[in-house]
Backbone as ProteinMPNN parsed JSONL, in Angstrom:
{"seq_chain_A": "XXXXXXXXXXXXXXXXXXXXXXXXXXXXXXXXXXXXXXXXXXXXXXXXXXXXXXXXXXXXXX", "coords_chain_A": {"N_chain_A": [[0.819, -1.198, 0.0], [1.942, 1.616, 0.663], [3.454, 1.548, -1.633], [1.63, 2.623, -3.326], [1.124, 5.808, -2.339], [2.019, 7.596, -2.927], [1.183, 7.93, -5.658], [-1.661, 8.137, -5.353], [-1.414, 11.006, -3.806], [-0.874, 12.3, -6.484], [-2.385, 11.788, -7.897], [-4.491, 13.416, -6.747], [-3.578, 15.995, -6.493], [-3.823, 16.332, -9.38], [-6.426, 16.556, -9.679], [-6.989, 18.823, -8.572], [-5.795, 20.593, -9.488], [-7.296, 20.439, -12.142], [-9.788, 21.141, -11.573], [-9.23, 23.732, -10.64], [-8.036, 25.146, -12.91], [-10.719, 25.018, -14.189], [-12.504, 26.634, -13.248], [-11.008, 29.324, -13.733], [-11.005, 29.282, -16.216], [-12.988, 29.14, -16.548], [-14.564, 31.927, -15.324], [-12.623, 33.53, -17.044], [-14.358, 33.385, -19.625], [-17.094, 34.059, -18.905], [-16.033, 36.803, -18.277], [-16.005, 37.393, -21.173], [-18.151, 37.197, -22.174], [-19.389, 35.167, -23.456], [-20.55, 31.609, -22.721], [-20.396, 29.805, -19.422], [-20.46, 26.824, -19.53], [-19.583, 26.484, -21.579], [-16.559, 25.665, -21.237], [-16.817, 23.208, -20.85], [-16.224, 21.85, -22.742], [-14.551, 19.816, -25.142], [-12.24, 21.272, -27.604], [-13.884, 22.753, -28.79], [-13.556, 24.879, -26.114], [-10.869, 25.529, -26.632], [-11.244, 26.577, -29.406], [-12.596, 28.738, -28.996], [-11.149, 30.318, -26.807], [-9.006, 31.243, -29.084], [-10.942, 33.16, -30.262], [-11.682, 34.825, -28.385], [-8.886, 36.134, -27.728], [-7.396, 36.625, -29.803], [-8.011, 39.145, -32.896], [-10.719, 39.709, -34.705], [-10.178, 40.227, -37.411], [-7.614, 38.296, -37.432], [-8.005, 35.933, -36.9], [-8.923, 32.751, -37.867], [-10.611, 31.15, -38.614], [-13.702, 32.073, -39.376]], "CA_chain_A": [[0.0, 0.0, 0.0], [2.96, 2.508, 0.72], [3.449, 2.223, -3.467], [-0.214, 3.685, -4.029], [0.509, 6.213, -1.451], [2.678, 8.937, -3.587], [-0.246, 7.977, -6.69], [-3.021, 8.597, -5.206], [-1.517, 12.356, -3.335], [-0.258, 12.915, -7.326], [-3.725, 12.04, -8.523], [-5.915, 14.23, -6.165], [-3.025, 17.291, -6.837], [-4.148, 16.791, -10.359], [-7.715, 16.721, -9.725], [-7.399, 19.555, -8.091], [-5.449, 21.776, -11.026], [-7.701, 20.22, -13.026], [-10.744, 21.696, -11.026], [-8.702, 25.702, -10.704], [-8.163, 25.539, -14.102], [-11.609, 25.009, -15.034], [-12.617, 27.752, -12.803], [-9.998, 29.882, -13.967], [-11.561, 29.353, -17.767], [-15.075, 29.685, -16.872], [-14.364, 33.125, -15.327], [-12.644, 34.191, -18.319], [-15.506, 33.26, -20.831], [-17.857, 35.175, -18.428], [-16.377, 38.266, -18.542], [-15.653, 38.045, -22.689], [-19.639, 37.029, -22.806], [-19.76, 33.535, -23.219], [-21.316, 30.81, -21.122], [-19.464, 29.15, -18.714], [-20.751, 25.645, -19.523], [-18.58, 26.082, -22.693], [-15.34, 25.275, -20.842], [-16.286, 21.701, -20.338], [-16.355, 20.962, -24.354], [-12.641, 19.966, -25.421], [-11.479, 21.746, -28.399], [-14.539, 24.038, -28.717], [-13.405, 26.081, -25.918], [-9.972, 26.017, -27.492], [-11.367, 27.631, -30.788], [-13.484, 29.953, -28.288], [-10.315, 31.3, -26.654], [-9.115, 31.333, -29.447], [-11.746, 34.131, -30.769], [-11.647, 35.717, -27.491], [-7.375, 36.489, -27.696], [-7.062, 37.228, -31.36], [-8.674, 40.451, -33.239], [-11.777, 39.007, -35.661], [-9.233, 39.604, -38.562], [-6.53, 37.816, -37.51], [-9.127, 34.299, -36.731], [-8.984, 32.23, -39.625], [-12.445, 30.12, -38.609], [-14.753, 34.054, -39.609]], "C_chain_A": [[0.858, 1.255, 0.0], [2.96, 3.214, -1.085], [2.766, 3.121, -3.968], [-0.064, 4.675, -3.433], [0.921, 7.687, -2.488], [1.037, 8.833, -4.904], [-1.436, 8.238, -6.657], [-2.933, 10.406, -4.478], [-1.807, 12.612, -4.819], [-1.622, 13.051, -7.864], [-4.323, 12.947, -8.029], [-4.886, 15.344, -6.483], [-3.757, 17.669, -8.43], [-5.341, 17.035, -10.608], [-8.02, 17.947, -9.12], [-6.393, 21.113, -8.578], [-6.247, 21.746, -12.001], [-9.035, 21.719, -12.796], [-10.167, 23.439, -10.562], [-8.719, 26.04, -12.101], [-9.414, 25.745, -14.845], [-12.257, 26.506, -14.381], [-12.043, 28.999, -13.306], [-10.976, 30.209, -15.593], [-12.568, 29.544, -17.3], [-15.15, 30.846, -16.13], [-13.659, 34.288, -16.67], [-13.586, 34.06, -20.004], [-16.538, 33.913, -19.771], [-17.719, 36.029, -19.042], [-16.194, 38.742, -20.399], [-17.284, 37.499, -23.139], [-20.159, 36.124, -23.181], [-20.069, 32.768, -21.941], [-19.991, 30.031, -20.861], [-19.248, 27.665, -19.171], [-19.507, 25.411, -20.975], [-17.296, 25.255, -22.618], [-15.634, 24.016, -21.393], [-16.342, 20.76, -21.665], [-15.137, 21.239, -24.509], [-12.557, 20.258, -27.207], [-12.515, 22.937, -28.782], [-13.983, 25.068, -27.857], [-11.609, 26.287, -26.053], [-9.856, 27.117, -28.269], [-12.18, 28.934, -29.797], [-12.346, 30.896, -27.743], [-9.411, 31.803, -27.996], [-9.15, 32.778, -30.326], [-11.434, 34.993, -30.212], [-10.133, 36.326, -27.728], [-7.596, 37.057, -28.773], [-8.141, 38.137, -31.595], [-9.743, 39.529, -34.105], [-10.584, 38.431, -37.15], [-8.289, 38.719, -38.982], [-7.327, 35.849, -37.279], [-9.627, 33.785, -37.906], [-10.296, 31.42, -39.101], [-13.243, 31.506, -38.67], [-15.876, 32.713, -38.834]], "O_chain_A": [[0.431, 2.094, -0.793], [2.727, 4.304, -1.606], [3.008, 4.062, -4.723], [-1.145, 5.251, -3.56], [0.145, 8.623, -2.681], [0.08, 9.606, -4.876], [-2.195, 8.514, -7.585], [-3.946, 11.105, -4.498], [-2.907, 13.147, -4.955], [-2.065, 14.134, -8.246], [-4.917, 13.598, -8.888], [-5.64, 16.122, -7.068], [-4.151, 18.791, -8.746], [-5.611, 17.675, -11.624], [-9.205, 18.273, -9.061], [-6.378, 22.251, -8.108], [-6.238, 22.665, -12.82], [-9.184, 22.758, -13.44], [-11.021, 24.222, -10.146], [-9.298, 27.043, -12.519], [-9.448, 26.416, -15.876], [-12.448, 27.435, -15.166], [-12.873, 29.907, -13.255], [-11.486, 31.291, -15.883], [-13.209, 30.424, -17.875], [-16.359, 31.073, -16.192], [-14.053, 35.389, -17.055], [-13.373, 34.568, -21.104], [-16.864, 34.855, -20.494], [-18.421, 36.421, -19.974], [-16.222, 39.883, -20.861], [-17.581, 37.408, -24.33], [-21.383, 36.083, -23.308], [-19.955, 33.028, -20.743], [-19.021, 29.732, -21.559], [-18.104, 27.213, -19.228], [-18.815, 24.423, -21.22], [-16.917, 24.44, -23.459], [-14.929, 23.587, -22.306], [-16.449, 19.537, -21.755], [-14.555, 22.293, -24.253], [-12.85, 19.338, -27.971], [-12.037, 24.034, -29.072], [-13.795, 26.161, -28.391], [-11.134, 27.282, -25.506], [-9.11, 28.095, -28.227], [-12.16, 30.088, -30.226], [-12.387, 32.088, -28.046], [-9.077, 32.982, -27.879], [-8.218, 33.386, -30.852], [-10.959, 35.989, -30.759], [-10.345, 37.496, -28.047], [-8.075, 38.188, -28.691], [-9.117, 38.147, -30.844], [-9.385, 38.351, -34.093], [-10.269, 37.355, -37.658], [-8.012, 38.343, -40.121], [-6.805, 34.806, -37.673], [-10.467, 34.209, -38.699], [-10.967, 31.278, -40.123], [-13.302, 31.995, -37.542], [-17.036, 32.984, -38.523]]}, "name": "protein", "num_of_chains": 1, "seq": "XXXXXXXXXXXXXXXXXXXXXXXXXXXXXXXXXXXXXXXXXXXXXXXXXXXXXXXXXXXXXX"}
């Protein structure tokens, strides 16, 4: 049991960057006017930040 003991702190550290980070993103799609719920789609809110960073012109998906 000792073995599991470092794997299971390393896991819950990451469950719990996982869970700031998402926070972290669903405050910044607030305040640029998007819904929060967006975060939790993987590569949509990619292309969403994306939109949000870059000028319209410079966003090759118009």
């Amino acid at each position: 049991m000792e073995d599991y003991a470092i794997l299971i702190i390393l896991f819950l550290m990451a469950v719990c960057l996982l869970i700031l980070t998402v926070i972290g993103y669903w405050g910044v799609f607030c305040k640029a006017g998007e819904k929060g719920w967006k975060v939790l789609i993987p590569f949509y809110n990619e292309y969403l930040l994306f939109k949000i960073a870059w000028k319209p012109s410079i966003c090759l998906f118009k």
